[in-house]
PyMOL Python script that loads the backbone (N, CA, C, O; Angstrom):
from pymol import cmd

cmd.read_pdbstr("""\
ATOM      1  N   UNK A   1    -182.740  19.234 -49.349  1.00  0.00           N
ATOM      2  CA  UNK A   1    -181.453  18.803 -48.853  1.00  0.00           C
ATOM      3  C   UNK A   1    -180.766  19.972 -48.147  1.00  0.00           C
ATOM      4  O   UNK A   1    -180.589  21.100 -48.606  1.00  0.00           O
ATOM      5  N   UNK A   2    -180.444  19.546 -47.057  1.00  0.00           N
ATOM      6  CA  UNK A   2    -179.712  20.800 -46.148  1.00  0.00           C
ATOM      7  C   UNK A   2    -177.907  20.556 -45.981  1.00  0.00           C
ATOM      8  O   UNK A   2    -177.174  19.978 -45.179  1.00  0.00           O
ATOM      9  N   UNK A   3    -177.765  21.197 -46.983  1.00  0.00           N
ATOM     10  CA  UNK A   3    -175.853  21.435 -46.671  1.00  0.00           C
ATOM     11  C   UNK A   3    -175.125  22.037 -45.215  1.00  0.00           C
ATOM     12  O   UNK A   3    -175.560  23.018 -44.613  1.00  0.00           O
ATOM     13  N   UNK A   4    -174.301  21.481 -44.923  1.00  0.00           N
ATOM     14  CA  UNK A   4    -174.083  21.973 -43.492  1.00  0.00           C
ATOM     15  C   UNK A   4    -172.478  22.389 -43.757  1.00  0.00           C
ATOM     16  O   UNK A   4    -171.637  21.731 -44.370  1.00  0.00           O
ATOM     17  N   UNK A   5    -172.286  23.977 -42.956  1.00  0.00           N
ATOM     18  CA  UNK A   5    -170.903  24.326 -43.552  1.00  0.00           C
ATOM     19  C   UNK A   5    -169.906  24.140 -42.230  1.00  0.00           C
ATOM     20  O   UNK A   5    -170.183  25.054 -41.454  1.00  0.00           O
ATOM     21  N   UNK A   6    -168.644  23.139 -41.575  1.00  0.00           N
ATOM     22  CA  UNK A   6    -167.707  23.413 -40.761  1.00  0.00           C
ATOM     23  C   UNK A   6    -167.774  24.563 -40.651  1.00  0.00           C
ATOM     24  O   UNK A   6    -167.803  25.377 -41.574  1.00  0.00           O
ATOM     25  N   UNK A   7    -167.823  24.898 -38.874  1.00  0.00           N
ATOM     26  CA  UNK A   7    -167.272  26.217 -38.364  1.00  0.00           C
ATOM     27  C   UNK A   7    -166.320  26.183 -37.154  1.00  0.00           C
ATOM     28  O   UNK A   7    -166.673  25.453 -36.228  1.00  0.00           O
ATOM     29  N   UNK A   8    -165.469  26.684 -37.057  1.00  0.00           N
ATOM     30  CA  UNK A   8    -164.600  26.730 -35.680  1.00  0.00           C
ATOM     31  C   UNK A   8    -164.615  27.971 -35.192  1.00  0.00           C
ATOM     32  O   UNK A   8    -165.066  29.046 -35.587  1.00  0.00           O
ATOM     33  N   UNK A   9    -163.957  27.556 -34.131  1.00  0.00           N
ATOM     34  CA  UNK A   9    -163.618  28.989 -32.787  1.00  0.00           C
ATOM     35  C   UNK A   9    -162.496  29.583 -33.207  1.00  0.00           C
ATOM     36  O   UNK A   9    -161.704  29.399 -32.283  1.00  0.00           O
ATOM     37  N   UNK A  10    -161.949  30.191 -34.057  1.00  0.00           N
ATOM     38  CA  UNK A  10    -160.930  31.324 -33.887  1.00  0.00           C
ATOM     39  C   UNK A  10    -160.167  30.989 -32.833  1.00  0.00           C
ATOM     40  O   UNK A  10    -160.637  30.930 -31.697  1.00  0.00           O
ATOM     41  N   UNK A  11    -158.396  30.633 -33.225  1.00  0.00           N
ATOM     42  CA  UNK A  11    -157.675  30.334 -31.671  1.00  0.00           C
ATOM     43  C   UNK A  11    -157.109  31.704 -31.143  1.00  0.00           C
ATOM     44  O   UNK A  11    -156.439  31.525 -30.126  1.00  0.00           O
ATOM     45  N   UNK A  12    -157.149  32.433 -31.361  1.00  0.00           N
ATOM     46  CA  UNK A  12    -157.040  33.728 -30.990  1.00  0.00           C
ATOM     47  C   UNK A  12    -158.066  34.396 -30.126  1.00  0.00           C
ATOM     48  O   UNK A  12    -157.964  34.706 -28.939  1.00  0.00           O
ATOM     49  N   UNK A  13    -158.954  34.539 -30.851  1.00  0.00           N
ATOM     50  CA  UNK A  13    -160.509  35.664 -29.956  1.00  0.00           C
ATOM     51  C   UNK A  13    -161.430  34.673 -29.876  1.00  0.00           C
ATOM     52  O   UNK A  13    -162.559  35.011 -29.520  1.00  0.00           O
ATOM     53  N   UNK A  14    -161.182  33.293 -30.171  1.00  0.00           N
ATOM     54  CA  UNK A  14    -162.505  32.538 -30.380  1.00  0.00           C
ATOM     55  C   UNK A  14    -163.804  32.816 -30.922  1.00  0.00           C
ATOM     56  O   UNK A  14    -164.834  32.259 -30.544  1.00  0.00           O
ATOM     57  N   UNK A  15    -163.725  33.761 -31.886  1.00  0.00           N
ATOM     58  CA  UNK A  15    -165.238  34.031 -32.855  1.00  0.00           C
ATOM     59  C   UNK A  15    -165.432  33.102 -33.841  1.00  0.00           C
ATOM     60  O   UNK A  15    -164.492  32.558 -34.420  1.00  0.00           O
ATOM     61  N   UNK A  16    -166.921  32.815 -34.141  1.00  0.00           N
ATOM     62  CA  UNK A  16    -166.528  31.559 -35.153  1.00  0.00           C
ATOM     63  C   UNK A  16    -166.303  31.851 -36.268  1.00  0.00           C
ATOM     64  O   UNK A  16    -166.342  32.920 -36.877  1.00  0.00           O
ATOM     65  N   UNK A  17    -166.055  30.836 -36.539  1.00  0.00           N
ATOM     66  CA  UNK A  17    -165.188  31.237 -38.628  1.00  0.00           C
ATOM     67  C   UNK A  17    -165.827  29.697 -39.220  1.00  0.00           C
ATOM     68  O   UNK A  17    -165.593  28.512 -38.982  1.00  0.00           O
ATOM     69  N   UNK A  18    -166.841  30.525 -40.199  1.00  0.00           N
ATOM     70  CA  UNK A  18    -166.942  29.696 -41.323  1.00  0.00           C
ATOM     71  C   UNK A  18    -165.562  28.718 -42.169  1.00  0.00           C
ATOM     72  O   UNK A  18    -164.729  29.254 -42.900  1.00  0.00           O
ATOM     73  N   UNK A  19    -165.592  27.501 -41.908  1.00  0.00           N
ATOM     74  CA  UNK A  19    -164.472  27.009 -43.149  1.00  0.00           C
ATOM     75  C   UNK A  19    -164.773  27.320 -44.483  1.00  0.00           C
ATOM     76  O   UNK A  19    -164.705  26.209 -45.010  1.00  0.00           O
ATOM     77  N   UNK A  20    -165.161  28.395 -45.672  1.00  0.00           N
ATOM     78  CA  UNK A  20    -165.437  27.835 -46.854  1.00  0.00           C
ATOM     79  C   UNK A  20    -163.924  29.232 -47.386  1.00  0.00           C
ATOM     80  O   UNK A  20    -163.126  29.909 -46.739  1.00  0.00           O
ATOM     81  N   UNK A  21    -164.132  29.110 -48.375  1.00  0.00           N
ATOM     82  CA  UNK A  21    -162.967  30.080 -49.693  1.00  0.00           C
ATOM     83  C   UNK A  21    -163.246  31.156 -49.310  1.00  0.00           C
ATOM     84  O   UNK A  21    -162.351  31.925 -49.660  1.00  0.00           O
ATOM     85  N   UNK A  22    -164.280  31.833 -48.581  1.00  0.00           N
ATOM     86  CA  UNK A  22    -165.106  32.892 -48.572  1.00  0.00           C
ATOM     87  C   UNK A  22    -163.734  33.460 -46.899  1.00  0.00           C
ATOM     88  O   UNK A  22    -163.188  34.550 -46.728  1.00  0.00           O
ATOM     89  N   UNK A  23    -163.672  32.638 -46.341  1.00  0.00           N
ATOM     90  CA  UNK A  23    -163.160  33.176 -45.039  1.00  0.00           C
ATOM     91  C   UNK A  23    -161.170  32.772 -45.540  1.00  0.00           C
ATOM     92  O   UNK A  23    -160.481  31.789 -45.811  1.00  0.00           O
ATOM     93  N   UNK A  24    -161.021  34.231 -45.405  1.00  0.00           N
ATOM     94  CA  UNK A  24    -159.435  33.945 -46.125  1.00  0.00           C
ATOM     95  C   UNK A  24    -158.530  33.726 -45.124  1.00  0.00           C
ATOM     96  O   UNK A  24    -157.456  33.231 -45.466  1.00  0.00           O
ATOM     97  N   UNK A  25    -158.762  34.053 -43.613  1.00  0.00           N
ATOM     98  CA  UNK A  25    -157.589  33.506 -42.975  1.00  0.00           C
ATOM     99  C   UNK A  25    -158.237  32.314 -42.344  1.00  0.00           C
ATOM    100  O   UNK A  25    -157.387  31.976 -41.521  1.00  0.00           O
ATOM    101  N   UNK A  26    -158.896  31.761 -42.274  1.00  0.00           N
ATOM    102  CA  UNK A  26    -159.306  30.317 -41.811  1.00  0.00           C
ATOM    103  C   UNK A  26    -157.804  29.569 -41.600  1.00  0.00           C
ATOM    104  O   UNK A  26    -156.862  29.278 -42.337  1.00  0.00           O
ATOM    105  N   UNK A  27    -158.133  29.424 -40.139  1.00  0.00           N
ATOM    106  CA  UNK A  27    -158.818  28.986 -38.959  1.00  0.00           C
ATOM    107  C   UNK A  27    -158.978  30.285 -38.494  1.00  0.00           C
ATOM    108  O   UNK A  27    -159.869  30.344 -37.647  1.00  0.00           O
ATOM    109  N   UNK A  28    -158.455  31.322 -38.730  1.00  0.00           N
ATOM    110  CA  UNK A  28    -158.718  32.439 -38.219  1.00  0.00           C
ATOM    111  C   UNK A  28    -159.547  33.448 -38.857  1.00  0.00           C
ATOM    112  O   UNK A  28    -159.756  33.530 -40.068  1.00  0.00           O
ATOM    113  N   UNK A  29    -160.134  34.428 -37.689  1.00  0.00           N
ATOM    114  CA  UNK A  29    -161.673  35.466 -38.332  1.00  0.00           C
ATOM    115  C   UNK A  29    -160.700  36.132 -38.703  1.00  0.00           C
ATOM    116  O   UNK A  29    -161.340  37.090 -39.136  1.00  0.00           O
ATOM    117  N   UNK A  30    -159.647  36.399 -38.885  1.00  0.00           N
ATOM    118  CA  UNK A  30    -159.048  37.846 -39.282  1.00  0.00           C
ATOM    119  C   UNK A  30    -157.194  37.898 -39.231  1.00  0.00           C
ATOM    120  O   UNK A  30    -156.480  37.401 -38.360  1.00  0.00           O
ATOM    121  N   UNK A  31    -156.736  38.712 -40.536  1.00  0.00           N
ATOM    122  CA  UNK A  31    -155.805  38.647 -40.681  1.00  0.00           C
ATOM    123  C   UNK A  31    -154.980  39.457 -38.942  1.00  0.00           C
ATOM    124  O   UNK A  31    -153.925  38.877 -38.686  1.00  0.00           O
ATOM    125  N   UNK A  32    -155.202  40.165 -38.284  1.00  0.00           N
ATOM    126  CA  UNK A  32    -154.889  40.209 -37.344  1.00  0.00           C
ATOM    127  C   UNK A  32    -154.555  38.990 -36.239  1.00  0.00           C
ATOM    128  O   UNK A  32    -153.447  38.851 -35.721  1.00  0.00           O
ATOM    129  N   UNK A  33    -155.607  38.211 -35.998  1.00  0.00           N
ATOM    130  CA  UNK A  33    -155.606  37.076 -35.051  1.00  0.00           C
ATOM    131  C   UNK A  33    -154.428  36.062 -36.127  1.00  0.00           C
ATOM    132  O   UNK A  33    -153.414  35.696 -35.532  1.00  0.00           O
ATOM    133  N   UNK A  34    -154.500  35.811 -37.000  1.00  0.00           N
ATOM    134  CA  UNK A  34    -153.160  35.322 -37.991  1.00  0.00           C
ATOM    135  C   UNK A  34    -152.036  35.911 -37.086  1.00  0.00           C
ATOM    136  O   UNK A  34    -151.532  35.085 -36.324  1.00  0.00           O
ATOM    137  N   UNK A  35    -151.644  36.931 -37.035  1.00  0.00           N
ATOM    138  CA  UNK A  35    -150.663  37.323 -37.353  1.00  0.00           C
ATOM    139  C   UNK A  35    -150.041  37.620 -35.904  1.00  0.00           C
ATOM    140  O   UNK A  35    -148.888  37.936 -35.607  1.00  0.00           O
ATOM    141  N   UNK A  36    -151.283  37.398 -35.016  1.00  0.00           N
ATOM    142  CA  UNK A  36    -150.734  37.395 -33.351  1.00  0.00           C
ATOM    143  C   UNK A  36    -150.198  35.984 -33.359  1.00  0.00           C
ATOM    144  O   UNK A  36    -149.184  35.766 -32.695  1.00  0.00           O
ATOM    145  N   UNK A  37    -150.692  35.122 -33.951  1.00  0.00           N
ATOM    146  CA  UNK A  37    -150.473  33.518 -33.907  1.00  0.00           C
ATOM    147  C   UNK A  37    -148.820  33.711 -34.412  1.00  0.00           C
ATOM    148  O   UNK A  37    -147.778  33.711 -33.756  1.00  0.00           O
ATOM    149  N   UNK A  38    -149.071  33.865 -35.792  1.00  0.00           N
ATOM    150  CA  UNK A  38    -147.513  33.659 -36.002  1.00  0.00           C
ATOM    151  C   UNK A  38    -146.698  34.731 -35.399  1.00  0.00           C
ATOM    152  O   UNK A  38    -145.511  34.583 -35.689  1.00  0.00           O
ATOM    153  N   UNK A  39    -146.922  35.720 -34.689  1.00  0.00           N
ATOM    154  CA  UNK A  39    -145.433  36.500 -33.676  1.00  0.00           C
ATOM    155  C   UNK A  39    -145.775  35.163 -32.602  1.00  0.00           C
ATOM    156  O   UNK A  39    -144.796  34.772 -31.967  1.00  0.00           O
ATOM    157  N   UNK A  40    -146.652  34.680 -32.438  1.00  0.00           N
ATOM    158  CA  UNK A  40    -146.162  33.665 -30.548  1.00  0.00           C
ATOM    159  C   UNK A  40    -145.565  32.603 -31.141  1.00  0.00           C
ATOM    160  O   UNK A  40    -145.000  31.939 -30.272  1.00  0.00           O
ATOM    161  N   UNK A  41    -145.400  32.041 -32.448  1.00  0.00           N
ATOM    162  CA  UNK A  41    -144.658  31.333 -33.215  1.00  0.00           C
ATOM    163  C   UNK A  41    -143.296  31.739 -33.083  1.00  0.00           C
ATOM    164  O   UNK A  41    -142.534  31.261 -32.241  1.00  0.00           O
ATOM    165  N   UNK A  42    -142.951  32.720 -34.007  1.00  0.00           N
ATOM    166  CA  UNK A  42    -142.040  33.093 -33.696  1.00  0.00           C
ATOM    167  C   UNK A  42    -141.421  33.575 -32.349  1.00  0.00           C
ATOM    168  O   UNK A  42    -140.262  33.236 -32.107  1.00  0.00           O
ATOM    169  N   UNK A  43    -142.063  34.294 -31.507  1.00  0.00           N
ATOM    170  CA  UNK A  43    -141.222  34.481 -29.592  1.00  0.00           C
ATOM    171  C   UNK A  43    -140.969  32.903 -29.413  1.00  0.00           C
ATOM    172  O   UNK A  43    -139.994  32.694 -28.692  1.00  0.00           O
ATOM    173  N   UNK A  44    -141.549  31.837 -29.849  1.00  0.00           N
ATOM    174  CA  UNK A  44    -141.150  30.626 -29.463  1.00  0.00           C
ATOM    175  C   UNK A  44    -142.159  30.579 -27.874  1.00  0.00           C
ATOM    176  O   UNK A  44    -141.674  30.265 -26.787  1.00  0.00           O
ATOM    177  N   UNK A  45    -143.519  30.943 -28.083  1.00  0.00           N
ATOM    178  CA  UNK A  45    -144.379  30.740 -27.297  1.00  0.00           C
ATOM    179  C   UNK A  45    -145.308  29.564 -27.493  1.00  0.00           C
ATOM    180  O   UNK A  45    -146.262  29.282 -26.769  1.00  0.00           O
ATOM    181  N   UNK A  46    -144.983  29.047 -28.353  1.00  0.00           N
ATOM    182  CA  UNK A  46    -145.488  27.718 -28.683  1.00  0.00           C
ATOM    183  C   UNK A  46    -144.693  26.723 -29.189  1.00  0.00           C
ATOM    184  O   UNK A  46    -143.910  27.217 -30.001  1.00  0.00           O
ATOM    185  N   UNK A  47    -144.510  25.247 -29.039  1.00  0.00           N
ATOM    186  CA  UNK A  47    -143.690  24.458 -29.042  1.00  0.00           C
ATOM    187  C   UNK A  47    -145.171  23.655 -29.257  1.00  0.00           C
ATOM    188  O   UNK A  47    -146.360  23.880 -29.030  1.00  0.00           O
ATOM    189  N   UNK A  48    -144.088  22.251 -30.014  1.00  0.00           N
ATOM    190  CA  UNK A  48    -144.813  20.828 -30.719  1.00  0.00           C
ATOM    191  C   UNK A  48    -143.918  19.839 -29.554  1.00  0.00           C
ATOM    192  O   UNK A  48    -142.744  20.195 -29.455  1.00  0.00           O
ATOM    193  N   UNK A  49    -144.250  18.859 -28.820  1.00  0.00           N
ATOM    194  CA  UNK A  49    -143.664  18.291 -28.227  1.00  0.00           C
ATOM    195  C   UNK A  49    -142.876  16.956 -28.893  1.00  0.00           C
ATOM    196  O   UNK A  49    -143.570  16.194 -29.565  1.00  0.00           O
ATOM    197  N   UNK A  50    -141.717  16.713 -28.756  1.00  0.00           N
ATOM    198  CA  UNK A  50    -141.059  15.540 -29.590  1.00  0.00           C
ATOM    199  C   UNK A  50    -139.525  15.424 -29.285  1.00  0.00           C
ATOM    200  O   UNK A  50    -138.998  16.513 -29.061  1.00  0.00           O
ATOM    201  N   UNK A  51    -138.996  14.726 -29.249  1.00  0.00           N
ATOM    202  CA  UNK A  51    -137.552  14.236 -29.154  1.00  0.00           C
ATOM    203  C   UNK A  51    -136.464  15.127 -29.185  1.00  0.00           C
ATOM    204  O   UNK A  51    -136.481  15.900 -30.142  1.00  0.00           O
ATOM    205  N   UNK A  52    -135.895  15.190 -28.710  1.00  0.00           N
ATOM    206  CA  UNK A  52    -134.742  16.850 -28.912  1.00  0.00           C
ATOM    207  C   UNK A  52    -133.944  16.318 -28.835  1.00  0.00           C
ATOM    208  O   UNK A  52    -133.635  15.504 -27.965  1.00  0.00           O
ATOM    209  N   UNK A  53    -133.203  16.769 -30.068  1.00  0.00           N
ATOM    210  CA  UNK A  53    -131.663  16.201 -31.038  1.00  0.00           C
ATOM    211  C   UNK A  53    -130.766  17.183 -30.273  1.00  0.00           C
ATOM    212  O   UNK A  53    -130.996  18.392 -30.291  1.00  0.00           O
ATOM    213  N   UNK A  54    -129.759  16.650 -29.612  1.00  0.00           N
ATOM    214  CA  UNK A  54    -128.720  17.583 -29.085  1.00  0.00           C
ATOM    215  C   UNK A  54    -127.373  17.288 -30.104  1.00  0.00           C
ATOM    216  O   UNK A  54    -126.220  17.543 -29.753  1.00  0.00           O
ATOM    217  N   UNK A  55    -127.727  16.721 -31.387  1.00  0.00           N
ATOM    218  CA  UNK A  55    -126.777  17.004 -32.496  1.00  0.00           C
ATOM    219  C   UNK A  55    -127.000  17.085 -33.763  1.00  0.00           C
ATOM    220  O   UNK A  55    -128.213  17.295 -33.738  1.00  0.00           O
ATOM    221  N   UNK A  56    -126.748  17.073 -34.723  1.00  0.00           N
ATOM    222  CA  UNK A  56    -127.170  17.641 -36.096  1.00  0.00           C
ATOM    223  C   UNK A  56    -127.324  16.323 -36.952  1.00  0.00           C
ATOM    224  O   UNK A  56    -127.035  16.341 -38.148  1.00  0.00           O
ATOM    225  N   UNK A  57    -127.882  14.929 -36.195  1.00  0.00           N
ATOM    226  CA  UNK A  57    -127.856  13.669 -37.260  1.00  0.00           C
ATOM    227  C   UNK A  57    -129.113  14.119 -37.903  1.00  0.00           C
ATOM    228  O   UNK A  57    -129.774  15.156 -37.832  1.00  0.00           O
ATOM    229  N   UNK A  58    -129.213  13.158 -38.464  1.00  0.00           N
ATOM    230  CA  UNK A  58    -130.931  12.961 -39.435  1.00  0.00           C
ATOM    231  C   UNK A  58    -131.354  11.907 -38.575  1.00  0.00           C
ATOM    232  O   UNK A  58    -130.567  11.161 -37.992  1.00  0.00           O
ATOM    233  N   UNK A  59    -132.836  11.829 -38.476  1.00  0.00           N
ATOM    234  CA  UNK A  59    -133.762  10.784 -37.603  1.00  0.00           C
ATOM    235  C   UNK A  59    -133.601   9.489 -37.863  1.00  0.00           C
ATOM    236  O   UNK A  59    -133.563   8.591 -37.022  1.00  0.00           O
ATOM    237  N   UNK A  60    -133.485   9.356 -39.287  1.00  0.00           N
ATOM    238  CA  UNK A  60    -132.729   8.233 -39.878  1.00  0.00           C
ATOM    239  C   UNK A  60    -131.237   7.167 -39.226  1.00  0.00           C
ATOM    240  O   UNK A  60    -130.976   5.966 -39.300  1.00  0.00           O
ATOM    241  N   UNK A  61    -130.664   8.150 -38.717  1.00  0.00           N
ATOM    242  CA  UNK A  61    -129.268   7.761 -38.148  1.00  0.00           C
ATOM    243  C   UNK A  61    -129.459   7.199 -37.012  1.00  0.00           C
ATOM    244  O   UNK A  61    -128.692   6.261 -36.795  1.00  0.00           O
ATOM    245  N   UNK A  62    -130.508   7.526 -35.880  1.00  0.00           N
ATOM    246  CA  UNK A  62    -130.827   7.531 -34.908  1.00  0.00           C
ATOM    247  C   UNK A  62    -131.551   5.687 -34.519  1.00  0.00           C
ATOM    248  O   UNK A  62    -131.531   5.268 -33.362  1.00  0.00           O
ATOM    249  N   UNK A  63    -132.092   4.872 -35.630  1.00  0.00           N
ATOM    250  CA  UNK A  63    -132.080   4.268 -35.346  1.00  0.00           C
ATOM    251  C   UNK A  63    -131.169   2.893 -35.102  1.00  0.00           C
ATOM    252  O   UNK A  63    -131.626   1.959 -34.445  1.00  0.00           O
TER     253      UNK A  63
END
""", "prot")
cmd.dss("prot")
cmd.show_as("cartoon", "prot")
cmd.util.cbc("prot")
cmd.orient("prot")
């Protein structure tokens, strides 16, 4: 029986990264490429696209 382990591209350097416990920043090869991710997080170099509240209701209110 042949076990097959998920691997992805690193969104940073694109090297691959094993998914298992063994790879600790998964999705990322390395606490570095982490940590470039979250500063472009934070500069606000990345955005989720969705509805923009130009007031402070709850989503709830909205309908």
């Amino acid at each position: 029986m042949t076990i097959k382990t998920l691997s992805v591209k690193c969104p940073i350097c694109k090297k691959e990264v094993l998914m298992t416990k063994d790879s600790l920043f998964r999705p990322f090869c390395s606490k570095r490429c982490r940590d470039i991710d979250f500063g472009e997080w934070a500069k606000e170099s990345y955005s989720v696209e969705g509805n923009s509240l130009e007031t402070d209701a709850w989503s709830e209110d909205l309908e």
